[in-house]
DSSP file (Angstrom, degrees, kcal/mol; ACC not computed):
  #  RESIDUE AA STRUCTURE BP1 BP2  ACC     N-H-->O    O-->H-N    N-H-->O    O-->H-N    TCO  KAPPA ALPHA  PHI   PSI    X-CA   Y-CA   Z-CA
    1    1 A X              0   0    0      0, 0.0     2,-0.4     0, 0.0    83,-0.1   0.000 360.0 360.0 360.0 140.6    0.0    0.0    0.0
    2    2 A X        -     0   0    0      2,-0.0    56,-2.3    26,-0.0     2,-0.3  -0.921 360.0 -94.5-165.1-171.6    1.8    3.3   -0.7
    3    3 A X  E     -A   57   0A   0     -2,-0.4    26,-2.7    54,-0.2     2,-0.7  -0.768  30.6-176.7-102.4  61.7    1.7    6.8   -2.1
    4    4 A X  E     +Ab  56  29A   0     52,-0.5    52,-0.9    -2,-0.3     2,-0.5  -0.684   5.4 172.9-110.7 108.6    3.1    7.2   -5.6
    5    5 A X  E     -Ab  55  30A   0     -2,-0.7    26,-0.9    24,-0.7     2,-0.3  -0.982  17.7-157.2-115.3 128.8    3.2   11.2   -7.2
    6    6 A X  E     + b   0  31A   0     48,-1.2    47,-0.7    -2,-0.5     2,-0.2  -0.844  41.1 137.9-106.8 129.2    5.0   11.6  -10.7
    7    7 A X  E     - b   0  32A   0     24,-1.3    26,-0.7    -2,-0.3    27,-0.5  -0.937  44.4-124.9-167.8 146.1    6.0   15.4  -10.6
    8    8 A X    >   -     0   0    0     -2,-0.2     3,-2.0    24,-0.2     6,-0.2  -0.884  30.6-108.4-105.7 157.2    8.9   17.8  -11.4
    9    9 A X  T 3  S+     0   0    0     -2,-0.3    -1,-0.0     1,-0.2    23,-0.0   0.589 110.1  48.1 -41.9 -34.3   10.7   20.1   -9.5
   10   10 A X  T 3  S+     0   0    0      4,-0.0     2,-0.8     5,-0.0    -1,-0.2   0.209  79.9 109.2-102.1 -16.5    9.3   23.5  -11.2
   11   11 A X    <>  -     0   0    0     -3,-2.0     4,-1.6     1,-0.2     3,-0.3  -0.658  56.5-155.0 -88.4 136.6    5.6   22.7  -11.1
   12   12 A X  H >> S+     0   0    0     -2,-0.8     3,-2.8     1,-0.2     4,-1.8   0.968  94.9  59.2 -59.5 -70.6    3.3   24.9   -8.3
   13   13 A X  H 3> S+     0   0    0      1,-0.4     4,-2.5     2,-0.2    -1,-0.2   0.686 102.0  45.0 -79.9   4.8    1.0   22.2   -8.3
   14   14 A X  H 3> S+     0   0    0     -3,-0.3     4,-1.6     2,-0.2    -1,-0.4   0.831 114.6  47.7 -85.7 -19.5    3.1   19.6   -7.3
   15   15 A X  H <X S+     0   0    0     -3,-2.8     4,-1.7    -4,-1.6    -2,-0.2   0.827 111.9  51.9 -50.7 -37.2    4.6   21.7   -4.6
   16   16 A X  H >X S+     0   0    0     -4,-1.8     4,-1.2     2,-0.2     3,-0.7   0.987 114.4  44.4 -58.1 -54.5    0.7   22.5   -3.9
   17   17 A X  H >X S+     0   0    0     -4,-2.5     3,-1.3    -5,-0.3     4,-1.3   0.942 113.9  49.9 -51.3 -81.3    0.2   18.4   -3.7
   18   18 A X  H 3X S+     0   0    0     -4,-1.6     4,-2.4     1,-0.3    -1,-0.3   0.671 104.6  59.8 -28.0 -40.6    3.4   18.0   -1.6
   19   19 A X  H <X S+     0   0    0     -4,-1.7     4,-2.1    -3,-0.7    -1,-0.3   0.924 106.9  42.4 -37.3 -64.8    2.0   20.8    0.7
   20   20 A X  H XX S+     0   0    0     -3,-1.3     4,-2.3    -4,-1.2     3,-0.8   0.994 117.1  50.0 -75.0 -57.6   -1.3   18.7    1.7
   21   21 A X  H 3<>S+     0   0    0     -4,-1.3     5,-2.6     1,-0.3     3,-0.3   0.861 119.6  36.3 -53.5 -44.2    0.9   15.3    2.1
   22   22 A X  H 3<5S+     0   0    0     -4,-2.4     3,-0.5    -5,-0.3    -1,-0.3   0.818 117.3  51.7 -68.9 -35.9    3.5   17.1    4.4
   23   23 A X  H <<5S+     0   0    0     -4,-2.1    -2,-0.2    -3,-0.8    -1,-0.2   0.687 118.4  35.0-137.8 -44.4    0.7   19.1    5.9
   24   24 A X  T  <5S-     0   0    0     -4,-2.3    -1,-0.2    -3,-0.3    -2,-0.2   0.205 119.5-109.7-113.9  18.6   -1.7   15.4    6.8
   25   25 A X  T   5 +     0   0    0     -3,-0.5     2,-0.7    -5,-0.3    -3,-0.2   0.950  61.0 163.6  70.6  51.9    2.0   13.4    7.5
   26   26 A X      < -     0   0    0     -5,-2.6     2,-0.4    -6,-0.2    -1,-0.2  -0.786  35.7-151.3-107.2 125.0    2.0   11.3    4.6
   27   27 A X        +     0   0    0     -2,-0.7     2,-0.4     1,-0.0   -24,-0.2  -0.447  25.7 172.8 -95.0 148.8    4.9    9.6    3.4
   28   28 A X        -     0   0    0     -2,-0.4     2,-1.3   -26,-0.1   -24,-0.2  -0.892  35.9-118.0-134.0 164.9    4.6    9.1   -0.5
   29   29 A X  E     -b    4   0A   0    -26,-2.7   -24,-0.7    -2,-0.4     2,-0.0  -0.694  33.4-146.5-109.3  91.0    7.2    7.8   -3.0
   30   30 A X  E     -b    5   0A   0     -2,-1.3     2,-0.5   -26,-0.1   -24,-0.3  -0.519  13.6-166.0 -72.2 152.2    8.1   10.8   -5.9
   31   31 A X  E     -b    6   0A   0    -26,-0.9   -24,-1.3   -24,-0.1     2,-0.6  -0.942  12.5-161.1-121.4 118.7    8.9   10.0   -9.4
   32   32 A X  E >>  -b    7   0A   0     -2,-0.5     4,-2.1   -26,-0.2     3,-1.6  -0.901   4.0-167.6-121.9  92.3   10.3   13.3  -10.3
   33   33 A X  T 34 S+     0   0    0    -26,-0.7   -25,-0.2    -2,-0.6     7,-0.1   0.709  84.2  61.9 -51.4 -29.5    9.9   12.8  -14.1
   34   34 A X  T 34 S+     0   0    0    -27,-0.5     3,-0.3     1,-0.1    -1,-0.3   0.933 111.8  47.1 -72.9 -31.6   12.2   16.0  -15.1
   35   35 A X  T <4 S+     0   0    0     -3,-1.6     2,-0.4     1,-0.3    -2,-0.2   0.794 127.1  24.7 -67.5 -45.1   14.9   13.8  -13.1
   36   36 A X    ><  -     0   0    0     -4,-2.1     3,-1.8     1,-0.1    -1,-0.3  -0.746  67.9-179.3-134.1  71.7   14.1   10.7  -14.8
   37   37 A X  T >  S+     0   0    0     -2,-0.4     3,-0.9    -3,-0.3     4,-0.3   0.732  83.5  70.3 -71.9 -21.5   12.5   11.4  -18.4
   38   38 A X  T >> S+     0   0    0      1,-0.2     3,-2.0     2,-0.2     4,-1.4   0.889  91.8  62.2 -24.1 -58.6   12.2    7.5  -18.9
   39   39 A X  H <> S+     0   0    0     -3,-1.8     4,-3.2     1,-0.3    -1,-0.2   0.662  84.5  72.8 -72.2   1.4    9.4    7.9  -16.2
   40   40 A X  H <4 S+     0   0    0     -3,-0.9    -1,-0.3     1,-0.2    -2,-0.2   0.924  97.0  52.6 -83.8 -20.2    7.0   10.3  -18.3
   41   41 A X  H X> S+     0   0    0     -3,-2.0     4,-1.7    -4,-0.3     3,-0.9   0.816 108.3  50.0 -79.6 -30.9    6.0    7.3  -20.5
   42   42 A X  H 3X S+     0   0    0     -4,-1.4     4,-1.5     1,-0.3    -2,-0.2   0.997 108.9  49.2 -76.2 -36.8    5.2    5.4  -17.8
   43   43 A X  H 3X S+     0   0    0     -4,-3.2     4,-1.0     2,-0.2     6,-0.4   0.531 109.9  49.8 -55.2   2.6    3.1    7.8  -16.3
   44   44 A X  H <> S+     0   0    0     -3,-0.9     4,-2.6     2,-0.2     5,-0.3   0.845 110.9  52.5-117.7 -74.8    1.2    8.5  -19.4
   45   45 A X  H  < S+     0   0    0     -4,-1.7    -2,-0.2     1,-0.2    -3,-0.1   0.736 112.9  41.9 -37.8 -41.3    0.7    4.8  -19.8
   46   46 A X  H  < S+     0   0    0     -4,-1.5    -1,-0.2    -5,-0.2    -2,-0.2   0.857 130.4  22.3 -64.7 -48.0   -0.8    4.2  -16.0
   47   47 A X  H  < S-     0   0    0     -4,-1.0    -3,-0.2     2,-0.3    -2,-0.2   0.673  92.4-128.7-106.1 -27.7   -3.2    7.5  -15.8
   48   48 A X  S  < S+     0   0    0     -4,-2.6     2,-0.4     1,-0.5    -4,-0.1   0.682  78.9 100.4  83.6  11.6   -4.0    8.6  -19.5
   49   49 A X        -     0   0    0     -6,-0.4    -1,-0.5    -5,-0.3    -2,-0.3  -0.949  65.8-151.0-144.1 158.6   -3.0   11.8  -18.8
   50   50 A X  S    S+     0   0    0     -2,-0.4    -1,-0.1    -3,-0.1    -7,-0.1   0.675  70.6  91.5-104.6 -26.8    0.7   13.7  -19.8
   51   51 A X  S    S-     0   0    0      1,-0.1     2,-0.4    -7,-0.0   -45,-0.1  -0.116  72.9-113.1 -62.6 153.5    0.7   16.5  -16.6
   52   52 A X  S    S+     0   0    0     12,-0.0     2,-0.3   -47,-0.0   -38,-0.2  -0.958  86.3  74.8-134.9 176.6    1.9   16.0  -13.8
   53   53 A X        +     0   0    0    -47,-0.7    11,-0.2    -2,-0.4     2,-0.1   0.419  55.1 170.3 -28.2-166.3    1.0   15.8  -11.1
   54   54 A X        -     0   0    0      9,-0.3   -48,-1.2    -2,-0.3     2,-0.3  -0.414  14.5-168.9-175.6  93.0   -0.1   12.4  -11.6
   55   55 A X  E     -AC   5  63A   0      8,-2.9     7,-1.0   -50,-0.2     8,-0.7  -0.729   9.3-169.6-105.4 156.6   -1.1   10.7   -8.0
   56   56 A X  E     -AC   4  61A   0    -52,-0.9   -52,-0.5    -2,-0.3     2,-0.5  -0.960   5.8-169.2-134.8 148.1   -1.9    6.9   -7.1
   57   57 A X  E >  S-AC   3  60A   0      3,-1.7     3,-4.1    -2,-0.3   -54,-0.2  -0.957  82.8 -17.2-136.6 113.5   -3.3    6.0   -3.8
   58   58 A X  T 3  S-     0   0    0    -56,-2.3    -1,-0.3    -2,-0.5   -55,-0.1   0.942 129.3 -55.4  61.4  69.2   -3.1    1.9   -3.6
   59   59 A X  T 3  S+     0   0    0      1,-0.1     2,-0.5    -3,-0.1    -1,-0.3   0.553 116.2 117.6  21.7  25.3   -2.7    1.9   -7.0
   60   60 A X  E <   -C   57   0A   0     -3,-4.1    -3,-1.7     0, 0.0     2,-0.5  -0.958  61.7-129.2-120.4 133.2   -5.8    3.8   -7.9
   61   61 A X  E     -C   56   0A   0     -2,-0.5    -5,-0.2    -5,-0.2     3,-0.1  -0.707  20.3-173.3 -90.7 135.4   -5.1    7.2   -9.6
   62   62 A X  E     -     0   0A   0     -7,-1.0     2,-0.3    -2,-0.5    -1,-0.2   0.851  37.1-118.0 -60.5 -65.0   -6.7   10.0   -8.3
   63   63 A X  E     -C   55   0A   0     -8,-0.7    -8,-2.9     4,-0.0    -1,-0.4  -0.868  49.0 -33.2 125.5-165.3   -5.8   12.6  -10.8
   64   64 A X    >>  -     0   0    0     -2,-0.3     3,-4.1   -10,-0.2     4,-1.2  -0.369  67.9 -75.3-101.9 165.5   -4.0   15.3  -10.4
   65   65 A X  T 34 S+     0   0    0      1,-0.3     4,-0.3     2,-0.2   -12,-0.0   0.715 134.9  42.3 -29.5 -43.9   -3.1   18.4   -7.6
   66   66 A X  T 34 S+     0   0    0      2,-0.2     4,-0.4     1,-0.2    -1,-0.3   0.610 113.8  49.1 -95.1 -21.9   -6.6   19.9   -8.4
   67   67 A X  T X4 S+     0   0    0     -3,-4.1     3,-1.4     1,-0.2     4,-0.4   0.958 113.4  49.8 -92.3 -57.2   -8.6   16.2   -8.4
   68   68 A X  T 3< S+     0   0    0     -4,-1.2     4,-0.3     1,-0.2    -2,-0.2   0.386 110.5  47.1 -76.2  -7.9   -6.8   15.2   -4.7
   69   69 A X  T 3  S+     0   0    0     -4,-0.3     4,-0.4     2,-0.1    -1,-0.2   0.416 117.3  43.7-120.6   3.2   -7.7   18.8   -2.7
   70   70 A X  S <  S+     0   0    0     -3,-1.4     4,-0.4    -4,-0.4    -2,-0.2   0.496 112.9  52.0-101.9   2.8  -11.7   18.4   -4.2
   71   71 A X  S   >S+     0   0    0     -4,-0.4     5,-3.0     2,-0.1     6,-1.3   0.764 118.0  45.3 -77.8 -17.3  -11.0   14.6   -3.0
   72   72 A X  T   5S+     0   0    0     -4,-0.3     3,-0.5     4,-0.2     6,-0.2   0.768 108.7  42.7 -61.6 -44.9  -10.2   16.7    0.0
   73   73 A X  T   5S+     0   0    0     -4,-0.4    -1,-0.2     1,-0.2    -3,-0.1   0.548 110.9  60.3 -96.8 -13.4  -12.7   19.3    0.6
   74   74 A X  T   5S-     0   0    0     -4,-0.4    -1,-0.2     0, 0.0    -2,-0.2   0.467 115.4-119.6 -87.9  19.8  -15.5   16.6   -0.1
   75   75 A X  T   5S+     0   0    0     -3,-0.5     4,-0.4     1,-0.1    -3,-0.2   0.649  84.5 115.3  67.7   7.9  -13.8   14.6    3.0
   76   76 A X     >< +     0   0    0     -5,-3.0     4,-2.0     2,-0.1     3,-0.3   0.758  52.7  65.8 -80.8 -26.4  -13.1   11.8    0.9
   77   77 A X  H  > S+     0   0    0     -6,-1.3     4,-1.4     1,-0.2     5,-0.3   0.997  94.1  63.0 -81.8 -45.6   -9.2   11.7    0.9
   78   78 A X  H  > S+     0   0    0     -6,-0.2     4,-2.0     2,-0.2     3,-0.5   0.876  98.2  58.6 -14.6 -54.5   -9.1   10.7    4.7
   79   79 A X  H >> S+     0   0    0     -4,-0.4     3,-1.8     1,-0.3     4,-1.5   0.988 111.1  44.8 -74.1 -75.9  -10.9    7.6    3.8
   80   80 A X  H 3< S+     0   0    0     -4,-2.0    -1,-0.3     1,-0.2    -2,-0.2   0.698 107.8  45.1  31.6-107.1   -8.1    6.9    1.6
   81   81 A X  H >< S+     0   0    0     -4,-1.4     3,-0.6    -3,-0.5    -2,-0.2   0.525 100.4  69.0 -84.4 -14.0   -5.2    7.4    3.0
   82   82 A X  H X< S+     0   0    0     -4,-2.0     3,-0.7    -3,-1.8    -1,-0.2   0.651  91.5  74.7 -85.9 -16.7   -6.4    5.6    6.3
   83   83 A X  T 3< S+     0   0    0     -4,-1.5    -1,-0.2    -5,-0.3    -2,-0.1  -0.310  74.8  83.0 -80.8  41.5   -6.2    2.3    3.7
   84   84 A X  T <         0   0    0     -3,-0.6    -1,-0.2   -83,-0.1    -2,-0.1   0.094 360.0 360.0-105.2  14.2   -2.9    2.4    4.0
   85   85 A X    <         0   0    0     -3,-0.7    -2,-0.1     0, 0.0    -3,-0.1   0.247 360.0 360.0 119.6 360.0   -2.5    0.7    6.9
């Protein structure tokens, strides 16, 4: 069970996304795709989408910065992240 955000260094909303994880003490595993350009295909291939953020909770993608703080403000990402044991 884990945390997996594919992100680069330079985007606000993966800083925003990093903000809420640091902010509810979650440890998550970055793929910083600008680091590792190899990793943009895989992300593209897992979510359908080229942007990143790109988040998985358990292996189920969320979406992106903007998808994970309305999973937020409807009280659904608790539920979540507390199925991660």
């Amino acid at each position: 069970m884990s945390v997996i955000m594919y992100s680069t260094g330079y985007c606000p909303y993966c800083a925003r996304a990093r903000k809420l994880f640091e902010m509810k003490g979650v440890d998550y595993r970055e793929i910083r795709i600008d680091d590792h350009p190899e990793k943009r295909e895989e992300m593209i291939a897992k979510s359908g989408r080229n942007t990143v953020p790109q988040i998985f909770i358990n292996g189920q993608h969320i979406g992106g910065c903007d998808d994970m703080y309305a999973l937020e403000n409807q009280g659904k990402l608790d539920k979540l992240l507390q199925k991660l044991g």
